[in-house]
LUMZAVO-799653 format. One line per 4 residues: number of its first residue (from 0); their letters; for each residue x, y, z of C-alpha. Coordinates in Angstrom, 1 decimal, m for minus. Layout:
<rs>
NUM	a	X Y Z ~ ...
</rs>
This chain:
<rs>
0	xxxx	26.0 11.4 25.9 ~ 22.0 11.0 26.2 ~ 19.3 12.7 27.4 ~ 15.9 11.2 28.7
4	xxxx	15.0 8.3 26.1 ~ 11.5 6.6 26.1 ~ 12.0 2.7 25.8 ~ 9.7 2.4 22.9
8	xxxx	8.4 4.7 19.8 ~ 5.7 5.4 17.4 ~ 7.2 4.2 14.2 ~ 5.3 3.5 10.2
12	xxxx	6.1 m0.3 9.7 ~ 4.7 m3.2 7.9 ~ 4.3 m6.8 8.7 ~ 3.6 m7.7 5.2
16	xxxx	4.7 m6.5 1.7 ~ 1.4 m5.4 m0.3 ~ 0.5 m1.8 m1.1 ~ m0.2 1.3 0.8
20	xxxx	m2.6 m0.1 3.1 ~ 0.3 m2.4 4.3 ~ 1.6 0.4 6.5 ~ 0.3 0.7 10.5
24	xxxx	1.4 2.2 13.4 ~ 3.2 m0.1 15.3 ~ 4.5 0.6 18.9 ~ 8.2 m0.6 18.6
28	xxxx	11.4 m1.3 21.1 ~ 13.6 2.0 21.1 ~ 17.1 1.0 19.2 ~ 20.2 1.5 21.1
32	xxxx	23.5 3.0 19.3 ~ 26.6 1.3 19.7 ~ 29.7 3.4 19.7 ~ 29.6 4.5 16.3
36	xxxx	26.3 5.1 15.7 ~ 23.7 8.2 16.3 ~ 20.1 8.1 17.8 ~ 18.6 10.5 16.2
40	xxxx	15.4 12.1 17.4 ~ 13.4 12.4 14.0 ~ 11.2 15.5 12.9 ~ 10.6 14.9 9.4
44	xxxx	11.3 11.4 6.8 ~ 11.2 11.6 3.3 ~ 9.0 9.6 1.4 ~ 10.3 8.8 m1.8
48	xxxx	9.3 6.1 m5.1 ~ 12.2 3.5 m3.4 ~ 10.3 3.3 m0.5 ~ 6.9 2.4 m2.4
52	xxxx	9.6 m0.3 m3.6 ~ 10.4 m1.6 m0.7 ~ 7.0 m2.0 1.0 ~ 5.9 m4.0 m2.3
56	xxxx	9.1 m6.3 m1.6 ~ 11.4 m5.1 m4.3 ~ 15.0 m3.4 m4.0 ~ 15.8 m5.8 m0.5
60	xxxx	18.9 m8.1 m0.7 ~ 17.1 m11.1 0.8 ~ 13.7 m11.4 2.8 ~ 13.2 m8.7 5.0
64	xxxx	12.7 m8.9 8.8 ~ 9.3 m8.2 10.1 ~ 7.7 m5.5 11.6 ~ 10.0 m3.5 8.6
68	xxxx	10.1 0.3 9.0 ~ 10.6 2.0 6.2 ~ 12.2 5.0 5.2 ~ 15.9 5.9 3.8
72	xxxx	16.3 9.5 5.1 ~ 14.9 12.3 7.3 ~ 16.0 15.0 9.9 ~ 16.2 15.9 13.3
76	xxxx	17.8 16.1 16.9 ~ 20.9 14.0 18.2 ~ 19.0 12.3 21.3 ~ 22.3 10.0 21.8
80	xxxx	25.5 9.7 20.5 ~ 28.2 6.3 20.8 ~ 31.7 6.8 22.9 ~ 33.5 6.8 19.5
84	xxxx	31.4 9.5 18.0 ~ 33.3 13.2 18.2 ~ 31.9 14.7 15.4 ~ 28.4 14.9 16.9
88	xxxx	26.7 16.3 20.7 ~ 23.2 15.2 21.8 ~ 21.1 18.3 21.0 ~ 22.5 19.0 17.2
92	xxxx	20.2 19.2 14.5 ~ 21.4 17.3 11.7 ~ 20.3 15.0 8.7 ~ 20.8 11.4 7.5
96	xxxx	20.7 9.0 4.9 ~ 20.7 5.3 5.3 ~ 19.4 2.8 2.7 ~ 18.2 m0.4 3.7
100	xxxx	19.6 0.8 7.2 ~ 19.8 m2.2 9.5 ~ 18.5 m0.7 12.6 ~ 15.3 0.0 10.9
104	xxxx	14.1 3.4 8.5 ~ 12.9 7.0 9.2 ~ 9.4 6.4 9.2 ~ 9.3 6.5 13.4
108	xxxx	9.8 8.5 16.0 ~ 14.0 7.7 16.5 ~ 16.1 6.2 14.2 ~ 19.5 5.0 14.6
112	xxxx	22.3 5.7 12.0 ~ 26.0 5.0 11.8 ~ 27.6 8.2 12.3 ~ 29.3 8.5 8.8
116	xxxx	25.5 8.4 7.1 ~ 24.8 12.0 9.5 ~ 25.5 15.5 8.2 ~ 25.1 18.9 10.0
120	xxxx	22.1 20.8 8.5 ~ 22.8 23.4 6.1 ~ 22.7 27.0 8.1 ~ 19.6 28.7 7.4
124	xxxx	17.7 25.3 6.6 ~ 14.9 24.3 8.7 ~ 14.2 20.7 9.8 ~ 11.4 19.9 7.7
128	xxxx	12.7 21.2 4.2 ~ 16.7 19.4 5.8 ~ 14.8 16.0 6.3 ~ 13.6 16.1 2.4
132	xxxx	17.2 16.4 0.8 ~ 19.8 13.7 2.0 ~ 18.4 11.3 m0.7 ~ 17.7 13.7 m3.3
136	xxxx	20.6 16.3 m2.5 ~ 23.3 13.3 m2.7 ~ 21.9 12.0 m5.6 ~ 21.5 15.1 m7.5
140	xxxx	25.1 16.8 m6.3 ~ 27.2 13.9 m7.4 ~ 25.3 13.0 m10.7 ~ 26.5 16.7 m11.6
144	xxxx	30.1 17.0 m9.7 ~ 31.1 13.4 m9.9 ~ 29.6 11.4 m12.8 ~ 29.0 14.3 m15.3
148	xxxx	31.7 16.2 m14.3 ~ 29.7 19.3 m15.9 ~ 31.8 22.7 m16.3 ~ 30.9 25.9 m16.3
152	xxxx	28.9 26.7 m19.8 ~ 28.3 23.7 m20.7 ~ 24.5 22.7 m21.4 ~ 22.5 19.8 m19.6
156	xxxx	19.5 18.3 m20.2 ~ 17.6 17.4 m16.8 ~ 14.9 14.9 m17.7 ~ 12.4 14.5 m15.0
160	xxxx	13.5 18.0 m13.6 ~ 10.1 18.5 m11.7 ~ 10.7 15.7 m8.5 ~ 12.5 15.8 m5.4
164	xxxx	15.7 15.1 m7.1 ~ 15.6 16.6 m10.8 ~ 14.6 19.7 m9.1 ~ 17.3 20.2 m6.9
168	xxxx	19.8 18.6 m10.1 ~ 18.0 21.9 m12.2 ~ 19.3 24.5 m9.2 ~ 22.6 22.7 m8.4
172	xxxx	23.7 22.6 m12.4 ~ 23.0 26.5 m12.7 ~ 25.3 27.0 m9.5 ~ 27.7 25.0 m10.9
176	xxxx	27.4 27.6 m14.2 ~ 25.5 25.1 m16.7 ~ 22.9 25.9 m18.9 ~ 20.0 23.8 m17.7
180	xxxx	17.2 22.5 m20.5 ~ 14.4 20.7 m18.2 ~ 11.4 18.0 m18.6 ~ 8.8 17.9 m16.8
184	xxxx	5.2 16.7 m17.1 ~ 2.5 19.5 m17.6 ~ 2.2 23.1 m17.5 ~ 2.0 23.0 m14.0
188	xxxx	5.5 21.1 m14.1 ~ 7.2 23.4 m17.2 ~ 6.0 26.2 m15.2 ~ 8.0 24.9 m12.0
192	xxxx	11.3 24.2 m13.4 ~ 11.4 27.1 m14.8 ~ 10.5 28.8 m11.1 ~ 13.6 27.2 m10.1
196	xxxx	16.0 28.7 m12.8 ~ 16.1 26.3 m16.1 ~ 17.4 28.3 m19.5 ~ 14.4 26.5 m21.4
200	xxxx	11.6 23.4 m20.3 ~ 9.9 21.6 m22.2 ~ 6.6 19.4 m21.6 ~ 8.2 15.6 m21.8
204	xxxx	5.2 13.9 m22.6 ~ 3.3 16.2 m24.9 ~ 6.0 18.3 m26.5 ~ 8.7 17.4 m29.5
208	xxxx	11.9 16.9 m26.9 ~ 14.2 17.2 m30.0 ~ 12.9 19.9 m31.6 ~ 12.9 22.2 m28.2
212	xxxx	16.5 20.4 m27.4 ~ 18.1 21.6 m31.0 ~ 16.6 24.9 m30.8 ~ 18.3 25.3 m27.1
216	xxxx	22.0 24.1 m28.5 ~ 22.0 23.6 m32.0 ~ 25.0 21.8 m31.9 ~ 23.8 19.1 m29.7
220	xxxx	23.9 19.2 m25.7 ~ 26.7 18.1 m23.6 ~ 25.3 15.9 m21.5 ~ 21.4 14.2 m19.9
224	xxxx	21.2 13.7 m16.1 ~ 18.0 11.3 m16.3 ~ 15.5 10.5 m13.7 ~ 12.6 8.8 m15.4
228	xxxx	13.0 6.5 m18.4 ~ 11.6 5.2 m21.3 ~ 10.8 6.9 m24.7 ~ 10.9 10.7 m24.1
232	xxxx	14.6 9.6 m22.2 ~ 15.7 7.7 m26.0 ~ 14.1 11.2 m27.3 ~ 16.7 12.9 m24.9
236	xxxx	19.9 11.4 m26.1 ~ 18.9 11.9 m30.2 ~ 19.5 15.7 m29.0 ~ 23.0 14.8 m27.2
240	xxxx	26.2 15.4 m29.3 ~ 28.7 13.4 m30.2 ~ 31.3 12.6 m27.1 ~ 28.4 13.6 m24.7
244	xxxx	27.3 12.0 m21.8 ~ 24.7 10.5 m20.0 ~ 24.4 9.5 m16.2 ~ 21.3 8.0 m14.7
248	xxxx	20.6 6.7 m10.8 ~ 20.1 3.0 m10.2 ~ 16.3 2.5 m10.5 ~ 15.5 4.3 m13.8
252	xxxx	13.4 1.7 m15.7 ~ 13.7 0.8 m18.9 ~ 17.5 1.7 m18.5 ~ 18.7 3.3 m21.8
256	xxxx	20.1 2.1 m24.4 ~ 23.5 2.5 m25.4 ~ 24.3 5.3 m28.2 ~ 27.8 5.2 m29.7
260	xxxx	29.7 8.5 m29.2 ~ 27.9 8.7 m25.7 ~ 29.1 7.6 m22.5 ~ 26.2 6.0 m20.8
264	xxxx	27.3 6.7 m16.7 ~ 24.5 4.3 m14.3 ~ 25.4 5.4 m10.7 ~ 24.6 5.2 m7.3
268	xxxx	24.2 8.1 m4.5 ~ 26.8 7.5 m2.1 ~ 27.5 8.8 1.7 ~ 29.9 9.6 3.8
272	xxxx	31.6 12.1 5.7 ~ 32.8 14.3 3.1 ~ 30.2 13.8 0.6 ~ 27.8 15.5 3.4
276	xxxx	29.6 18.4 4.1 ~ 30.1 18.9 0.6 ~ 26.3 18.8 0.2 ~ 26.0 21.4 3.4
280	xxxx	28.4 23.5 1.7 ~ 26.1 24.0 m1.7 ~ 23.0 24.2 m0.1 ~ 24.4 27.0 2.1
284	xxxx	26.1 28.7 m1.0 ~ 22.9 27.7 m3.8 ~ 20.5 28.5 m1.6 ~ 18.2 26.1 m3.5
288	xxxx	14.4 25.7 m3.3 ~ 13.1 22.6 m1.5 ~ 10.0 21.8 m2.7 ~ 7.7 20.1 0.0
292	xxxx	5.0 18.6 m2.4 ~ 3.0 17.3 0.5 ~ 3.5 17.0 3.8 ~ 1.3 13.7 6.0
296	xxxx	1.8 12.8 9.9 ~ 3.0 9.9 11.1 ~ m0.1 8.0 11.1 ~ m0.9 9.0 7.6
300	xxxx	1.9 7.5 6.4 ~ m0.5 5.3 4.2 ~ m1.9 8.3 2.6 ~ 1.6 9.9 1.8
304	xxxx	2.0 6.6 m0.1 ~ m1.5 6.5 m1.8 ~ 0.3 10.2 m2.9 ~ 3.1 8.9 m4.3
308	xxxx	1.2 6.4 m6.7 ~ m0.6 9.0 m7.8 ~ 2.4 10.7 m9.3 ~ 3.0 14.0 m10.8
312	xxxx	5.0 15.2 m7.5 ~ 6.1 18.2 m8.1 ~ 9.4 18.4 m5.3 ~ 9.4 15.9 m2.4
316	xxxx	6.4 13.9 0.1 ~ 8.0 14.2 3.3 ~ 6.2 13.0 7.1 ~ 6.0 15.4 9.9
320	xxxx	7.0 13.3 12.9 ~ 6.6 15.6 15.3 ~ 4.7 18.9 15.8 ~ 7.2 20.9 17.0
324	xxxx	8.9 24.2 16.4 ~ 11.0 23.2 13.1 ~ 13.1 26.6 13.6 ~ 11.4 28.6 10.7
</rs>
């Protein structure tokens, strides 16, 4: 099943590793799906820190083919699907997440995904706010449901609550029932996770983490879903009771150091089948804020990058591909 398909696209690439400059606009061949893949007609890429990554040559199992498009997730409209593929029809708005996907990234005009890395997009989500969570929204959802196991009541610190991840992790734990302590950088960030429905915040770089930690559970939290490290993360765990845990994405640098008494959980986001209509399923239930930070074009793709070194994101960079209705 297709519909009319250009033979080549608009896509962000480089031909070089270096830093944000590195990214052009390259005119590229259109990729083809074989039977159990998806083309998907893109609408909006995330931009996220791994991507920076990978344009300065890190996180890349071996040298990387040139021109390299980058970009690990996004949203949009099925433009073609393989003969094998029954769970998808051209025309279905849906989103994706591939790492190091070898077809090429999101940051272009079509991408091409096996069909087990596509979910339907959550009802009442619109393109552009779909296209920033398969990255974050995996990552967050299973650090909580299938790493921390958290339970109703039980209290969680979420350090680095204030980016496209943490702040989804901070509205995902309160659905789940936690009590949610957040970090975050700034009053600007304090005053955001707190928009989005933490118990108590605290500024992670100014502020005594312990002290604000012990006064929210005096006898010690359950458990830490971490993403940023270093000190203020070491800070984190003193406030962690014995027989708690700790679970952290691949990526977090300095990586902590083990405590005993606390199970120290490094993980990586995962997709599938399942683990996207789980994450459909709580963002239709949650109803959680998505957080566009910025939004560049296509051709600013350089800029969304010169963004992201900048840091203090509060939610998620994302590119508009296309100008069109994203069915607000």
């Amino acid at each position: 099943m297709t519909r009319a398909i250009p033979k080549t696209m608009r896509a962000a690439a480089i031909d070089r590793y270096g830093g944000p400059e590195a990214l052009t606009i390259d005119m590229l061949p259109m990729p083809a799906a074989d039977e159990r893949e998806v083309l998907i007609a893109l609408d909006t890429a995330g931009v996220g820190v791994w991507d920076a990554e990978m344009r300065e040559g890190r996180w890349l199992n071996g040298p990387g083919r040139f021109p390299l498009v980058l970009g690990t997730d996004g949203a949009g409209i099925v433009a073609a699907v393989g003969s094998r593929v029954r769970r998808f029809r051209v025309g279905d708005p849906v989103y994706s997440y591939s790492y190091q996907n070898p077809q090429g990234g999101f940051y272009a005009e079509y991408v091409v995904v096996a069909a087990t890395k596509v979910g339907r997009i959550p009802v009442g989500v619109d393109l552009e706010h779909a296209g920033a969570i398969p990255t974050t929204g995996l990552t967050a959802l299973q650090g909580i449901d299938d790493e921390l196991r958290l339970k109703r009541g039980e209290t969680l610190i979420v350090h680095g609550a204030s980016g496209g991840v943490g702040s989804l992790a901070v509205q995902f734990a309160k659905f789940r029932g936690a009590r949610v302590f957040a970090t975050a950088s700034g009053e600007d960030g304090v005053a955001f996770v707190r928009r989005l429905g933490a118990d108590a915040a605290t500024d992670g770089k100014r502020d005594d983490i312990v002290a604000a930690a012990q006064r929210f559970a005096p006898d010690g939290v359950d458990a830490v879903l971490a993403f940023a490290g270093g000190n203020a993360l070491e800070l984190c765990l003193n406030a962690v009771r014995s027989g708690g845990r700790l679970a952290y994405p691949a990526g977090i640098e300095p990586e902590p150091e083990k405590r005993r008494g606390i199970e120290i959980i490094p993980y990586d986001a995962i997709y599938g089948i399942r683990e996207f209509e789980r994450l459909t399923r709580v963002v239709e239930e949650a109803k959680p804020q998505i957080e566009i930070a910025a939004a560049y074009s296509l051709e600013d793709a350089a800029k969304a990058h010169e963004r992201l070194a900048a840091g203090h994101v509060l939610g998620k960079i994302v590119l508009r591909i296309r100008s069109s209705d994203r069915g607000r």
